[in-house]
C-alpha positions as CSV (number, residue, x, y, z in Angstrom):
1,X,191.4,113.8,158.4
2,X,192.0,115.5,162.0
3,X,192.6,118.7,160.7
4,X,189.0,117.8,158.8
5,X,187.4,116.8,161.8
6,X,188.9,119.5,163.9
7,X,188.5,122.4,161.9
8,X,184.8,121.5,161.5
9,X,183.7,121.1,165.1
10,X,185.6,124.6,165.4
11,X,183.4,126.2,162.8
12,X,180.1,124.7,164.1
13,X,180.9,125.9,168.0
14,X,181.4,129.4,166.5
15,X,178.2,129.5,164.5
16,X,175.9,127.8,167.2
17,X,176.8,130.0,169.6
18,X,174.9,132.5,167.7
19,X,171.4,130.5,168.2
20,X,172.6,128.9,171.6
21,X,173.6,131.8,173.8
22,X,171.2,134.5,172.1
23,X,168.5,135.9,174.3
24,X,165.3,134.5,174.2
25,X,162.5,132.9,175.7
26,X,164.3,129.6,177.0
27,X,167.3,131.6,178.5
28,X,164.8,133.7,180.3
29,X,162.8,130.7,181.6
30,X,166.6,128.6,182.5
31,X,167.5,131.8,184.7
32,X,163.9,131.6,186.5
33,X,164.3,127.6,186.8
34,X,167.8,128.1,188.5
35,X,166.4,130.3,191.2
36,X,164.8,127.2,192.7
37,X,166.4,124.2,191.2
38,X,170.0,125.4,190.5
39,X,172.3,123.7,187.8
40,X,170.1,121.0,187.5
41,X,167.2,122.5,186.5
42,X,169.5,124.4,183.8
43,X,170.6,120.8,182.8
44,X,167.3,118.9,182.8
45,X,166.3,122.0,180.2
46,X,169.4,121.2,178.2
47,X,167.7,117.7,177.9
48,X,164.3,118.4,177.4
49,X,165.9,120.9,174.2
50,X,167.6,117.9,173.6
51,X,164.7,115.7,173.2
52,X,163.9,118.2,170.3
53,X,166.5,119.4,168.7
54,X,168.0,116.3,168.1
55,X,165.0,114.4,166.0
56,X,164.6,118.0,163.9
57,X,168.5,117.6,163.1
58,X,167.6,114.3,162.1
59,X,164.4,115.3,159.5
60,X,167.3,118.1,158.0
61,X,169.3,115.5,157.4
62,X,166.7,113.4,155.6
63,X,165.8,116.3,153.6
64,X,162.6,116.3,155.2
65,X,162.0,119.6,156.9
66,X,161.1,122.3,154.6
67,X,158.1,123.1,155.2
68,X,158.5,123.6,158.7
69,X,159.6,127.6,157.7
70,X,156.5,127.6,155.9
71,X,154.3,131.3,156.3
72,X,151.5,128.8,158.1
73,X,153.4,126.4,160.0
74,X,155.7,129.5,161.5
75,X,152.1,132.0,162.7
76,X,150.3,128.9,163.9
77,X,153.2,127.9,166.4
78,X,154.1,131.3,167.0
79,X,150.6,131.9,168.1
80,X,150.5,128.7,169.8
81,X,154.0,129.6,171.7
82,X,153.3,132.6,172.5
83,X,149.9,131.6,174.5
84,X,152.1,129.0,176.2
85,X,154.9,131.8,177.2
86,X,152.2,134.2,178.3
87,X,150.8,131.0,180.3
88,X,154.3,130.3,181.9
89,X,155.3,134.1,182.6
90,X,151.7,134.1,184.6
91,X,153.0,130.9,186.5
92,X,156.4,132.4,187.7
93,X,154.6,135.7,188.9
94,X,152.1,133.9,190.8
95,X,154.9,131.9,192.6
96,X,157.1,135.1,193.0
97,X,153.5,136.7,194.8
98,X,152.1,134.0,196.8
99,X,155.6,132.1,198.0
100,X,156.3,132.4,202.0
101,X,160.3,131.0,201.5
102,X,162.5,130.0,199.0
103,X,162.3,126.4,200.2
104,X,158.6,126.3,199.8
105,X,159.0,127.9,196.1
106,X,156.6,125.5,193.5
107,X,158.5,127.1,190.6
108,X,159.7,124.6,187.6
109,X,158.3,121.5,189.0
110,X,159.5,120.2,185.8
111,X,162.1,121.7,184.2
112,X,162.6,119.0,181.4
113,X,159.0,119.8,179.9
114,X,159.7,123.2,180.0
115,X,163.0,122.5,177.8
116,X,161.1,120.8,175.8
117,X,157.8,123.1,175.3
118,X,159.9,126.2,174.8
119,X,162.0,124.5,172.2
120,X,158.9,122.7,170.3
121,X,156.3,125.6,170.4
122,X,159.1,127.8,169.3
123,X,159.4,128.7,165.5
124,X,162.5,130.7,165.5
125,X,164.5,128.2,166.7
126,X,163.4,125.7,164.5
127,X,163.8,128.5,161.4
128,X,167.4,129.0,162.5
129,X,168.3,124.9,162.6
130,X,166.4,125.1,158.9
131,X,168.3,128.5,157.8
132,X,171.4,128.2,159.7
133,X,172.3,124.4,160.8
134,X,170.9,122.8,157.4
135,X,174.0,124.0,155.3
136,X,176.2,122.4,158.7
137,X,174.0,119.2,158.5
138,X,174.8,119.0,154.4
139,X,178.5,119.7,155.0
140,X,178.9,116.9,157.9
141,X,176.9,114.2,155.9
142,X,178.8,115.0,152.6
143,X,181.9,114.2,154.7
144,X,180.9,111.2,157.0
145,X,177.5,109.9,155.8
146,X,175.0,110.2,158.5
147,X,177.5,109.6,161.1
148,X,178.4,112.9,160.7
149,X,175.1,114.3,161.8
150,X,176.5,112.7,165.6
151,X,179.4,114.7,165.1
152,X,178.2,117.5,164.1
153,X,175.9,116.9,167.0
154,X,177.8,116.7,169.5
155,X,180.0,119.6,168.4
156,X,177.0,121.6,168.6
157,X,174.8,120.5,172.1
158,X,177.4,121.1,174.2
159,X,177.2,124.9,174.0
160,X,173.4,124.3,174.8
161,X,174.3,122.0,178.2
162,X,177.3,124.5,179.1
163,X,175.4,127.5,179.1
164,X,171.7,126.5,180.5
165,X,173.5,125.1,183.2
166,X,175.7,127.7,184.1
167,X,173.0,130.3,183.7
168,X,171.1,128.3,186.2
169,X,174.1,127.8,188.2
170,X,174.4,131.9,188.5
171,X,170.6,132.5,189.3
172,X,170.5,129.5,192.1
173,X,169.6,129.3,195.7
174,X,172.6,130.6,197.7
175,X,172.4,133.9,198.8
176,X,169.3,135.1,197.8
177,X,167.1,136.5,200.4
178,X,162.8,136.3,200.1
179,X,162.6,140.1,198.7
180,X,165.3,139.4,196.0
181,X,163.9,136.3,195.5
182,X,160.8,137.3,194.7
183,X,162.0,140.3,192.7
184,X,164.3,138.5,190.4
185,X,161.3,136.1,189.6
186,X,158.7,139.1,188.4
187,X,161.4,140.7,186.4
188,X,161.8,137.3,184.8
189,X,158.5,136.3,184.5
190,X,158.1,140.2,182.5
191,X,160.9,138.9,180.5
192,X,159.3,135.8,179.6
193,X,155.5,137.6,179.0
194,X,157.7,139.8,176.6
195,X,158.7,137.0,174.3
196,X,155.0,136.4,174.4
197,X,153.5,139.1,173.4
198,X,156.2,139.2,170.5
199,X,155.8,135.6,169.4
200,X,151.7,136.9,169.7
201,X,152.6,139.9,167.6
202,X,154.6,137.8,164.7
203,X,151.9,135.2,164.7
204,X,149.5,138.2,163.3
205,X,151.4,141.0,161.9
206,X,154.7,138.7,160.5
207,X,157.1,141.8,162.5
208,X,158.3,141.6,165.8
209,X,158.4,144.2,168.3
210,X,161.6,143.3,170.2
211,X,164.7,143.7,168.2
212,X,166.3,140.6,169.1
């Protein structure tokens, strides 16, 4: 039964870290948060994803979440995301332009809402828990009933905590001056319009532009 258990939560670390330390629009956004609010804010994302990624665990397990790959479901939150990306990079590059210090910054005034906007309004990571996780989500449940869906849980949303929080750990206060500041939040904020204008671009054409 330990060699069970064990080998398991080894095989779902190794295959979540291929959704949780990807690129994409909430790593982008966790680096920018850090700049102000350091680990915490990196956390505080982590549990705002939380708040969503848990429940949609929950509907796979129930069988019940299909249709959220569906050709509709995925343009119309695309489209949706991708206005509320666009909406967030334009946020971050105001604050970089118009901020006097670091201190003063009114970047990320909640970071748990954005952890929990990016992961709602975003289709791709709800198509990889449907493509990816549901086969994980079977396994765990034929072996423990729905208790395994917490263990399988757990195995998973650590990598998701450990890695917000030390990207927003690296991108933190100390040591930044005003100009790098400022500069590391446009470049992030590009980063961030980027996912946009792809999530945008999907929504319409079903292709993205960035290769990742």
């Amino acid at each position: 039964m330990i060699t069970l258990i064990l080998g398991f939560l080894i095989k779902v670390a190794l295959i979540s870290s291929s959704g949780a330390l990807a690129p994409g629009p909430l790593t982008a956004a966790t680096a920018a948060v850090g700049v102000r609010n350091g680990w915490k804010g990196g956390f505080l994302i982590s549990v705002g994803h939380t708040i969503v990624e848990f429940p949609l665990v929950l509907l796979i397990g129930f069988g019940i979440a299909t249709f959220l790959t569906s050709k509709e479901f995925v343009q119309a939150l695309s489209f949706i995301g991708g206005l509320f990306l666009i909406f967030y990079s334009y946020l971050t590059a105001r604050d970089a332009i118009k901020v006097k210090s670091i201190a003063k910054s009114n970047l990320s005034r909640s970071p748990m809402l954005i952890g929990i906007s990016l992961s709602a309004l975003n289709p791709f990571f709800i198509a990889w828990w449907v493509g990816i996780g549901s086969p994980l989500v079977m396994e765990a449940v034929s072996y423990w009933g729905f208790i395994g869906i917490g263990i399988l849980y757990v195995a998973h949303v650590w990598l998701d905590f450990a890695w917000l929080t030390t990207l927003a750990r690296i991108t933190s206060l100390s040591g930044f001056s005003l100009k790098l500041y400022k500069t590391l939040l446009l470049i992030l904020a590009l980063l961030v319009a980027l996912f946009g204008i792809d999530f945008l671009y999907y929504s319409i054409r079903e292709i993205h532009l960035l290769p990742f």
